[in-house]
N, CA, C and O of each residue as an XYZ file, in Angstrom:
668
protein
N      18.112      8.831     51.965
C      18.470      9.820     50.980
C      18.609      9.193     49.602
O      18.054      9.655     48.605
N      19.572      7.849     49.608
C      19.341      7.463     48.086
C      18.155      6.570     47.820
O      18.089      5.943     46.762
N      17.293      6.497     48.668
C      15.721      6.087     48.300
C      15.266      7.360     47.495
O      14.873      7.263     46.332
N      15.344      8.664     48.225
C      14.644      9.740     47.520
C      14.837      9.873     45.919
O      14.069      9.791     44.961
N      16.513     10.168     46.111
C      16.803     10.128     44.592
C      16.564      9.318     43.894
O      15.775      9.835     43.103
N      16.732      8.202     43.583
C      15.951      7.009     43.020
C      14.472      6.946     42.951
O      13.914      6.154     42.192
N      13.806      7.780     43.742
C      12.281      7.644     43.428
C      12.215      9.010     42.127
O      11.647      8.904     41.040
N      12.960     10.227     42.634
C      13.067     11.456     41.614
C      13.340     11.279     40.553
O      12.641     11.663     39.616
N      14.624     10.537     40.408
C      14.790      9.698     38.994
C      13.959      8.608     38.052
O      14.045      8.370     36.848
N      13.257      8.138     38.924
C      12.386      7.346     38.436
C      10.744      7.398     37.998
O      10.004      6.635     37.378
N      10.593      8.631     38.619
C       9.375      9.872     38.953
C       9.795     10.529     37.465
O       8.959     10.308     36.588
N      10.783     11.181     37.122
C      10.960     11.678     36.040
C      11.386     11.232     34.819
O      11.274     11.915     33.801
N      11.997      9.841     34.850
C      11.830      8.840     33.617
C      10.397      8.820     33.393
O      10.126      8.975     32.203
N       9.283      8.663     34.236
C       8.207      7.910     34.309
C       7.227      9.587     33.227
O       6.477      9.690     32.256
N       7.548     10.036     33.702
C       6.989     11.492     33.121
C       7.899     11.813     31.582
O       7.153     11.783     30.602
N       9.007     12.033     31.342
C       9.273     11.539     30.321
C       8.929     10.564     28.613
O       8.885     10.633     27.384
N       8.806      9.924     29.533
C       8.605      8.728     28.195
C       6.750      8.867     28.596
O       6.381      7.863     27.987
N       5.633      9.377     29.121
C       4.657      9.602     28.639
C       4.334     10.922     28.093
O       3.206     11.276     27.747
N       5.523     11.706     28.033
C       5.209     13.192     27.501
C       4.765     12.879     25.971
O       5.201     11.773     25.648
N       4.012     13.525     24.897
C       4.012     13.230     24.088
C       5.481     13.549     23.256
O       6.140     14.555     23.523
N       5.852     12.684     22.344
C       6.960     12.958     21.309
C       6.794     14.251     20.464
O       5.807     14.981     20.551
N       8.018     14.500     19.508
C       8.250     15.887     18.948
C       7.391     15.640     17.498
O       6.755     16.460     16.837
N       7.644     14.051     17.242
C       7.084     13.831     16.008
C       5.290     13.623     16.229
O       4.546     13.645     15.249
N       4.782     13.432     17.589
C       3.518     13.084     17.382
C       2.948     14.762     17.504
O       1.874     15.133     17.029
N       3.942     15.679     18.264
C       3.387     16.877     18.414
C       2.869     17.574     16.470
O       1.823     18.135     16.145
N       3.983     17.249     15.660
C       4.224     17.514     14.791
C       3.125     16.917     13.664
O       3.109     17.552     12.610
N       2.488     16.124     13.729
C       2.161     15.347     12.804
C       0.332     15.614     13.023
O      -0.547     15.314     12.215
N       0.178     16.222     14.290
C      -0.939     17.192     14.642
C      -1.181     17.881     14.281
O      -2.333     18.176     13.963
N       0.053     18.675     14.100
C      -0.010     19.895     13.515
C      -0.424     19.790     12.036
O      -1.403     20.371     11.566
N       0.411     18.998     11.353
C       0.608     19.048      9.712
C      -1.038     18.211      9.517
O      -1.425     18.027      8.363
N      -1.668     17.880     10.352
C      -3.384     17.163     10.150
C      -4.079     18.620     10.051
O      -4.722     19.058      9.098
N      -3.785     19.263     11.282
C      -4.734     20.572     11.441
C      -4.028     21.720     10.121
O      -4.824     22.507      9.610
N      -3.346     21.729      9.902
C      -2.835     22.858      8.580
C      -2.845     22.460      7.272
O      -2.344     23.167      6.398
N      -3.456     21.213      6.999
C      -3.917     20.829      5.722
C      -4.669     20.978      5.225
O      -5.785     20.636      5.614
N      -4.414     21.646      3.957
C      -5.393     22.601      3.209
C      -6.193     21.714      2.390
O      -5.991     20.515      2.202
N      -7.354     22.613      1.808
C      -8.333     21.644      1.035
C      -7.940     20.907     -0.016
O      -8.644     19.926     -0.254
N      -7.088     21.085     -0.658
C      -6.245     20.637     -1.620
C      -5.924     19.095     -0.712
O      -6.669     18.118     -0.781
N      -5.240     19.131     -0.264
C      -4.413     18.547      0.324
C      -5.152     17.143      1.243
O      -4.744     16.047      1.627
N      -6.441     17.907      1.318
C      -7.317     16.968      2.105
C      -8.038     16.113      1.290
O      -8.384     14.963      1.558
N      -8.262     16.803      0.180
C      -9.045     16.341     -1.529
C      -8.721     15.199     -1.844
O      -9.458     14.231     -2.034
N      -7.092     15.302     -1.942
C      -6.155     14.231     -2.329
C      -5.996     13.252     -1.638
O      -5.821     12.186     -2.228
N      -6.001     13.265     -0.010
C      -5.836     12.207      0.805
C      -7.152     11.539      0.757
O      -7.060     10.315      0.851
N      -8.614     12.103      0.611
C      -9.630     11.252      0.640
C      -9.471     10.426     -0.412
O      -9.439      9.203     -0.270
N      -9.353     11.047     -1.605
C      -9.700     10.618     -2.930
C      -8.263      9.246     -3.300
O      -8.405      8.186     -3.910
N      -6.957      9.827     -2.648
C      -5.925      8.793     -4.012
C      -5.614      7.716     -2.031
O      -5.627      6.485     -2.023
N      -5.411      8.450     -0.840
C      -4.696      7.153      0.031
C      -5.788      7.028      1.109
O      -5.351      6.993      2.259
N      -7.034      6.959      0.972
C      -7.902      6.222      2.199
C      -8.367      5.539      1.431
O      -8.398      5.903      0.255
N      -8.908      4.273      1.832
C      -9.644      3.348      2.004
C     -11.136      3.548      1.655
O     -11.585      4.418      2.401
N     -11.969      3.131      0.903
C     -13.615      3.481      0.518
C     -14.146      3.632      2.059
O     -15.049      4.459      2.183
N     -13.689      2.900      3.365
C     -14.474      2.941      3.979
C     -13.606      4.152      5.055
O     -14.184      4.104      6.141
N     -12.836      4.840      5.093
C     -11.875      5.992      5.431
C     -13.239      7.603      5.114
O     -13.882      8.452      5.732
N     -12.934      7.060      3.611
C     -13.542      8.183      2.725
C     -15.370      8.263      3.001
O     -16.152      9.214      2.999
N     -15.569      6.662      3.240
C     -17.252      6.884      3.822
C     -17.626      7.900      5.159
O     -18.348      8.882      5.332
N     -16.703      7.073      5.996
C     -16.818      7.529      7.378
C     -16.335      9.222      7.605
O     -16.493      9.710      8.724
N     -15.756     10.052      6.499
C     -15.402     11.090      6.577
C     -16.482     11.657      6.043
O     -16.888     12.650      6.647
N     -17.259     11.221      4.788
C     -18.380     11.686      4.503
C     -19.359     12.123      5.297
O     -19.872     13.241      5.324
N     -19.684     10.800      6.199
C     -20.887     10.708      6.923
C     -20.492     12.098      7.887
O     -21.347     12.984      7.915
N     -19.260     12.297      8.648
C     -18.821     13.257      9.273
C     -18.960     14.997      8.877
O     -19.207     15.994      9.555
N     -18.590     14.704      7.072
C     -18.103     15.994      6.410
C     -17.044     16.700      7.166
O     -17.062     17.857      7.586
N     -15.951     15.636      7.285
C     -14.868     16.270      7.434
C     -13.558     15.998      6.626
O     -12.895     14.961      6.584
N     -13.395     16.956      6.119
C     -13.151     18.702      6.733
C     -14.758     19.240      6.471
O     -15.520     18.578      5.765
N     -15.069     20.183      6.952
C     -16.379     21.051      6.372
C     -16.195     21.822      5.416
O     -17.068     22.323      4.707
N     -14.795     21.992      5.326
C     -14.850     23.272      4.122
C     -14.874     22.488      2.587
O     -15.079     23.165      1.579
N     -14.628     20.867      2.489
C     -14.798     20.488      1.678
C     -16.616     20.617      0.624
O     -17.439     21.384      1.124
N     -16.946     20.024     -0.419
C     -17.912     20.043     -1.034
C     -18.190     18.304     -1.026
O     -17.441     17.450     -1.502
N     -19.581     18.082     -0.292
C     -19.332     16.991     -0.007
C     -20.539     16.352     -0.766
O     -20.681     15.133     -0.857
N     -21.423     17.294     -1.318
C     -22.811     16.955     -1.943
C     -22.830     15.737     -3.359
O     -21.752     15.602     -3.938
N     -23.823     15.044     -3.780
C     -23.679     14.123     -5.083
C     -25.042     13.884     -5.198
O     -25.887     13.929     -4.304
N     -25.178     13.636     -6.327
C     -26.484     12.950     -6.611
C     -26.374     11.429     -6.833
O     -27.188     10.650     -7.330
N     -25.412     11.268     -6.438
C     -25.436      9.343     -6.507
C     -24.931      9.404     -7.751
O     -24.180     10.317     -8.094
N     -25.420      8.108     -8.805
C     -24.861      8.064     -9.865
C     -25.646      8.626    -11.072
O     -25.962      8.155    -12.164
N     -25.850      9.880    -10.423
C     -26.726     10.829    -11.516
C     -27.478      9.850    -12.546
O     -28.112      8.923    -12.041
N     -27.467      9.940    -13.566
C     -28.888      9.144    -14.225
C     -28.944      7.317    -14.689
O     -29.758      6.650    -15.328
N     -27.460      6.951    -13.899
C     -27.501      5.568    -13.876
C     -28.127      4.994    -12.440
O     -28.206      5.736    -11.461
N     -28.416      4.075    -12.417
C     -28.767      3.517    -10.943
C     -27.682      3.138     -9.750
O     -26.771      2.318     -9.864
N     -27.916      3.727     -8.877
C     -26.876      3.445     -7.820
C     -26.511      2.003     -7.500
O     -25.475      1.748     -6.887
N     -27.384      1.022     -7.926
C     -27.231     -0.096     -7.588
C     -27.959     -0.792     -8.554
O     -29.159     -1.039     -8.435
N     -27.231     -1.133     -9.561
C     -27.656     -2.353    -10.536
C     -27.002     -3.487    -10.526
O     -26.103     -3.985    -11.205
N     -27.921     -3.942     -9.202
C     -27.792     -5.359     -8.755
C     -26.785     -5.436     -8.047
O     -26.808     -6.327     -7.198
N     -25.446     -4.479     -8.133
C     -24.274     -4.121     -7.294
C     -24.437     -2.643     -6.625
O     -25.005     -1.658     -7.096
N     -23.806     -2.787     -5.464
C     -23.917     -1.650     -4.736
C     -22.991     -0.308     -5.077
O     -22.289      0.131     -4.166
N     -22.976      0.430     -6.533
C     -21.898      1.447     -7.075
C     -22.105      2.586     -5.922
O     -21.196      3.394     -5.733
N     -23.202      2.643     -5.220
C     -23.707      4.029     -4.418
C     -22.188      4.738     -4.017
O     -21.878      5.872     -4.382
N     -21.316      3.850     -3.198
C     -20.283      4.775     -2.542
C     -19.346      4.801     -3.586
O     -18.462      5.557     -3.181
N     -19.074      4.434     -4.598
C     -18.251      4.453     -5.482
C     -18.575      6.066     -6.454
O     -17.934      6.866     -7.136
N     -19.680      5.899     -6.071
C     -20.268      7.254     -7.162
C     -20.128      8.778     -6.434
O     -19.943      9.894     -6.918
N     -20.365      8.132     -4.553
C     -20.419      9.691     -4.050
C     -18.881     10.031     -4.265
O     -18.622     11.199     -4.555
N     -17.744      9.040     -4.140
C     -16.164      9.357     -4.012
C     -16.155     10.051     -5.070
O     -15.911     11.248     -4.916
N     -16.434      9.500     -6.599
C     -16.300     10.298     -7.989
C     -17.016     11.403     -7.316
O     -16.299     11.767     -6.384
N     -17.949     12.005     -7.354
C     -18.475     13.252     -7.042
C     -17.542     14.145     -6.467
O     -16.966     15.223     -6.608
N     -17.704     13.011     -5.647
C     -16.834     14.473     -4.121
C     -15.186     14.877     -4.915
O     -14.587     15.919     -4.649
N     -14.598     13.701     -6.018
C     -13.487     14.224     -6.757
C     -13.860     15.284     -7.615
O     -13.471     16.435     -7.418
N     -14.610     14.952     -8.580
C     -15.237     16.248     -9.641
C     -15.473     17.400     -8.733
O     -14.732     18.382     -8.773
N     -16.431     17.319     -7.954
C     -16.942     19.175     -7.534
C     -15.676     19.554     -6.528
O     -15.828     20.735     -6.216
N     -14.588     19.057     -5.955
C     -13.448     19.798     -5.124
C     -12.332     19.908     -5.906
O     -11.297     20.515     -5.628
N     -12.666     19.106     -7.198
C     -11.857     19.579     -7.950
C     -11.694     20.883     -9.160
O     -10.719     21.497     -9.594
N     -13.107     20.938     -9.424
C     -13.437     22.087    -10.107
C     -13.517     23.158     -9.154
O     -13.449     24.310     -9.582
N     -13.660     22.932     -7.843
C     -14.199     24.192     -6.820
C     -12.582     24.578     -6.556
O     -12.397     25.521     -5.787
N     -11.185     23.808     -7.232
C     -10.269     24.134     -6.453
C      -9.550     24.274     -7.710
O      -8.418     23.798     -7.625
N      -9.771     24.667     -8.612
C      -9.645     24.893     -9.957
C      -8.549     24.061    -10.544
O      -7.835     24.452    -11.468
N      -8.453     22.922     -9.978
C      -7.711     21.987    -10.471
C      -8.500     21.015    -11.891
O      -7.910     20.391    -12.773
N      -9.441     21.121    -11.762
C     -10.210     20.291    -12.814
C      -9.861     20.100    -14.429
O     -10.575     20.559    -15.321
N      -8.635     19.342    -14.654
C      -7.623     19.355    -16.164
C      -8.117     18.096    -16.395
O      -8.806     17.429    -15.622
N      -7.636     17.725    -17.775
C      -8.163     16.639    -18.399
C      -7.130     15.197    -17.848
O      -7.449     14.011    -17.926
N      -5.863     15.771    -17.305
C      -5.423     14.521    -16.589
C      -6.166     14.073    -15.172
O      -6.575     12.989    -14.755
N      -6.145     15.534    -14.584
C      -6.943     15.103    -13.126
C      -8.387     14.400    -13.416
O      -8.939     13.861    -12.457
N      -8.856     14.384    -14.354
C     -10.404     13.948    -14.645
C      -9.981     12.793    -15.024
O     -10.689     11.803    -14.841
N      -8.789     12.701    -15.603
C      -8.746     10.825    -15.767
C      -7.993      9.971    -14.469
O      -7.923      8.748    -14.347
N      -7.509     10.925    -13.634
C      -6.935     10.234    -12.312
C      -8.250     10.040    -11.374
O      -8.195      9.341    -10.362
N      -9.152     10.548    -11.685
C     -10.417     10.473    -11.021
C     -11.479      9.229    -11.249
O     -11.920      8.304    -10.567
N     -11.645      9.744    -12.630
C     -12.150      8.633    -13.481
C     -11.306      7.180    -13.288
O     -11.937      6.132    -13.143
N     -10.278      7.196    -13.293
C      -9.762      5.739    -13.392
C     -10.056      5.320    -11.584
O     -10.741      4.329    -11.333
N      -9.704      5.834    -10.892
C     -10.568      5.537     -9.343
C     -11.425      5.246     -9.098
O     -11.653      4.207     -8.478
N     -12.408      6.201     -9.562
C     -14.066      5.324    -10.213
C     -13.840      4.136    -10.230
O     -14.414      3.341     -9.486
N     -12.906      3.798    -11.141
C     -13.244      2.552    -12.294
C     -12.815      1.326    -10.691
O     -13.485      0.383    -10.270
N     -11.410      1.903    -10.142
C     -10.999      0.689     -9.167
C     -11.995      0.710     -8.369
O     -12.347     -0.470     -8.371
N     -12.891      1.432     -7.483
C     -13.888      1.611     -6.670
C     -14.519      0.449     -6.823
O     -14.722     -0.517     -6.088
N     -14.898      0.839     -8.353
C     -16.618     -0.087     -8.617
C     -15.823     -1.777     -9.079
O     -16.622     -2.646     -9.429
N     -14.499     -2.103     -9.057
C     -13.814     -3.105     -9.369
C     -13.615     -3.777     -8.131
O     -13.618     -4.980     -7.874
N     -13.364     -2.323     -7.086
C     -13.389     -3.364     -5.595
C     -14.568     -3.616     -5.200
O     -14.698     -4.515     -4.369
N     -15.490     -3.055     -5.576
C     -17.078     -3.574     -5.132
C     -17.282     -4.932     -6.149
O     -17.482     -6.067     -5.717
N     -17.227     -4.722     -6.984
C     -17.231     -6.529     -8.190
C     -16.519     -7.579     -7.078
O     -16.895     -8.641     -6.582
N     -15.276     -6.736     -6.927
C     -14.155     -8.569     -6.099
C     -14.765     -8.850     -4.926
O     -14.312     -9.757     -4.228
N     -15.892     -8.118     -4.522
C     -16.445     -8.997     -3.564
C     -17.777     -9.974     -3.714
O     -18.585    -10.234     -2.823
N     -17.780    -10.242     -4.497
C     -18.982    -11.267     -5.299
C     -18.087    -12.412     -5.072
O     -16.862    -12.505     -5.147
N     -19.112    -13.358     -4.740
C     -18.521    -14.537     -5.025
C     -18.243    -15.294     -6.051
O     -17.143    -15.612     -6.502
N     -19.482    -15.613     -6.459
C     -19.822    -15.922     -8.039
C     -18.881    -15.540     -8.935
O     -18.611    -14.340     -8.877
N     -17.917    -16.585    -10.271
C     -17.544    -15.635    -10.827
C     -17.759    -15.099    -12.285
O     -17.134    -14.371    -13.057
N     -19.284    -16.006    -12.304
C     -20.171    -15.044    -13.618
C     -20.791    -13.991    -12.516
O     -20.780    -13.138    -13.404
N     -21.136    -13.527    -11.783
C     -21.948    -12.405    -10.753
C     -20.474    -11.183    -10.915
O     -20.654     -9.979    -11.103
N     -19.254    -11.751    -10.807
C     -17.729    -10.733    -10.629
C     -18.326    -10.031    -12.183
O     -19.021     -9.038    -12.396
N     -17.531    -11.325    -13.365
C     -17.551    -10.738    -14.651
C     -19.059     -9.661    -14.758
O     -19.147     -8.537    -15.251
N     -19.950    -10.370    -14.205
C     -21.321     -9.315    -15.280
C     -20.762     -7.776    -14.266
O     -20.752     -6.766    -14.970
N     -20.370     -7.558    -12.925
C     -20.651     -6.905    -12.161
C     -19.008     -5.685    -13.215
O     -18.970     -4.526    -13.628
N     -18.146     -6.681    -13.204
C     -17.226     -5.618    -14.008
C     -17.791     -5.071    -15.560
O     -17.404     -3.961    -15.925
N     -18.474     -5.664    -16.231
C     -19.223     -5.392    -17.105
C     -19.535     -4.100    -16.930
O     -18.999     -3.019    -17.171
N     -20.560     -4.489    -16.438
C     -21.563     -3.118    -16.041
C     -20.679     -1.586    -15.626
O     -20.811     -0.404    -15.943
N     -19.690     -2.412    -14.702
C     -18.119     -1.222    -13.754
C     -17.458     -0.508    -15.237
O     -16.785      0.522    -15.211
N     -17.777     -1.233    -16.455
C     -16.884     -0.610    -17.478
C     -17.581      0.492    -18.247
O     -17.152      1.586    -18.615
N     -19.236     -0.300    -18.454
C     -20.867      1.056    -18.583
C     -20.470      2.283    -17.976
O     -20.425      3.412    -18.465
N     -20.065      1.699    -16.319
C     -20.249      2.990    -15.788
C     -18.941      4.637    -15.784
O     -19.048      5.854    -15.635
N     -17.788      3.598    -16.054
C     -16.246      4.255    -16.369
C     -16.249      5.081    -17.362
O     -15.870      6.252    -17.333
N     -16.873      4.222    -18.673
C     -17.145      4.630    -20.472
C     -18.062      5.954    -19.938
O     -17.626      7.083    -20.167
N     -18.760      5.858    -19.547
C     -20.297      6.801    -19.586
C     -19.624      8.022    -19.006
O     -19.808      9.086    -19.597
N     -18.794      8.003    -17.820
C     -18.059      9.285    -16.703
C     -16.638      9.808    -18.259
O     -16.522     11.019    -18.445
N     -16.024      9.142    -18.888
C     -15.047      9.472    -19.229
C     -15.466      9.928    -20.507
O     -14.837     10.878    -20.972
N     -16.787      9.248    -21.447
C     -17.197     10.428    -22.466
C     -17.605     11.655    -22.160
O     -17.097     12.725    -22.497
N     -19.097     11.338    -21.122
C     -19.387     12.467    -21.041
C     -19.474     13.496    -20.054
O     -20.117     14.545    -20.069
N     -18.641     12.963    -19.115
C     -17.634     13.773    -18.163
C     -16.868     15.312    -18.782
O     -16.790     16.505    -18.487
N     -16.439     14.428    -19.728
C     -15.384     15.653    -20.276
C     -15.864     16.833    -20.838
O     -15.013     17.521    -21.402
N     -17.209     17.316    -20.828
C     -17.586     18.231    -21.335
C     -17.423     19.289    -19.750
O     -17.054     20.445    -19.957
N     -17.583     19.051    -18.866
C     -16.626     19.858    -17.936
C     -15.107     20.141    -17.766
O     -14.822     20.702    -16.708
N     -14.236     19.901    -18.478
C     -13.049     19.862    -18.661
C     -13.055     21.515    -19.330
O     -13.844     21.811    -20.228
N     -12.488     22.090    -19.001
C     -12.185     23.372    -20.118
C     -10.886     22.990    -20.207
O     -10.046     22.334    -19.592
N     -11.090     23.952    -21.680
C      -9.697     23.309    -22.909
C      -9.660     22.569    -23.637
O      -8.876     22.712    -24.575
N     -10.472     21.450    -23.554
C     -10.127     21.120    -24.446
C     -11.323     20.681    -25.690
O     -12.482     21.046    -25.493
N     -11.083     20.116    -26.602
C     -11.948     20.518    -27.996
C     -12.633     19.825    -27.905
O     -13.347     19.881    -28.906
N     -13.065     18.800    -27.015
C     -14.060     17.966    -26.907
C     -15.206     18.658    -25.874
O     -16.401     18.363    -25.852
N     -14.567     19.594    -25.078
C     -15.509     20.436    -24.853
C     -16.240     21.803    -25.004
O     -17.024     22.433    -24.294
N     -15.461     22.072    -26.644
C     -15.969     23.382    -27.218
C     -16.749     22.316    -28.211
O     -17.698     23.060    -28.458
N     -16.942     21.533    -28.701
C     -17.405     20.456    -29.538
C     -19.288     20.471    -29.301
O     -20.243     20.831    -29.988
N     -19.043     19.671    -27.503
C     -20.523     19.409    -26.456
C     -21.097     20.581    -26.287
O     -22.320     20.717    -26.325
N     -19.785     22.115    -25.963
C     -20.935     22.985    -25.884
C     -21.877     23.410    -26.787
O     -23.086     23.547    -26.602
N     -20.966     23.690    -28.188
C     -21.812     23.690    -29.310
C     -22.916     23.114    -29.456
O     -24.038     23.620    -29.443
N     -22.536     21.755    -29.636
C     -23.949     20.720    -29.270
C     -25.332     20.922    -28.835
O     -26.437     20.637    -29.297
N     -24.861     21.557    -27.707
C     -26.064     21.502    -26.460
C     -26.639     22.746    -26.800
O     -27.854     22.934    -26.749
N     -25.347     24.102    -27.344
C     -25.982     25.535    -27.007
C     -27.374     25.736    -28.154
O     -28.056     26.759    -28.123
């Protein structure tokens, strides 16, 4: 008889401690109810380039906007590999305008990400004239997104300025 109980007790510790927890139930949840917003932000400001690749390649979430033209009319790779640095900027600009967040601070919290992206692609050069020319170029490509970037910005006068310009 106290064999039995001792196996029941021990049968149900054992079931217990593999049930899942309240916090892992929870933390499922708050993955699956995260809105696009919310998902925008985690690709873009706390994963990892290679987080944010591998979600790409996935397109997940789907409801995100995941499309780019690379580094639109600069080269994806001059001599350094900017390619994934350019789709992340993208995928920030179009979910950010698609989520009508697109202000002239969020375009520089974007833009300055850019800039670390293509800075963590430089620190892996060995060389450290190959680093310097490679940040060089990382600063071409920052300058070029943050002038003429901003003519998507509404509001402000630098982009009633470009439209003029162009119209």
């Amino acid at each position: 008889m106290k064999s039995a109980l001792i196996l029941s007790i021990c049968s149900m510790c054992a079931l217990t401690l593999s049930a899942p927890t309240a916090a892992g139930d929870l933390s499922t949840l708050t993955i699956s109810a995260e809105t696009p917003q919310q998902a925008t932000d985690r690709l873009l400001f706390s994963s990892t380039m290679a987080q944010f690749t591998a979600a790409r390649k996935a397109k997940d979430p789907p409801s995100l906007n995941w499309e780019s033209d690379g580094c639109s009319h600069s080269p994806d790779k001059p001599g350094f590999n900017f390619l994934r640095s350019c789709y992340r900027h993208d995928f920030g600009y179009r979910n950010y305008k698609a989520q009508d967040r697109f202000t002239r601070d969020n375009k520089k919290k974007i833009d300055k990400l850019f800039r670390n992206d293509l800075y963590n692609e430089c620190a892996k050069e060995e060389d450290d004239l190959r680093k310097t020319e490679c940040r060089e170029i990382a600063d071409v490509y920052y300058w070029a997104v943050s002038i003429f970037g901003r003519r998507n910005v509404e509001g402000t006068e630098h982009t009633k300025a470009v439209r003029f310009a162009y119209d």
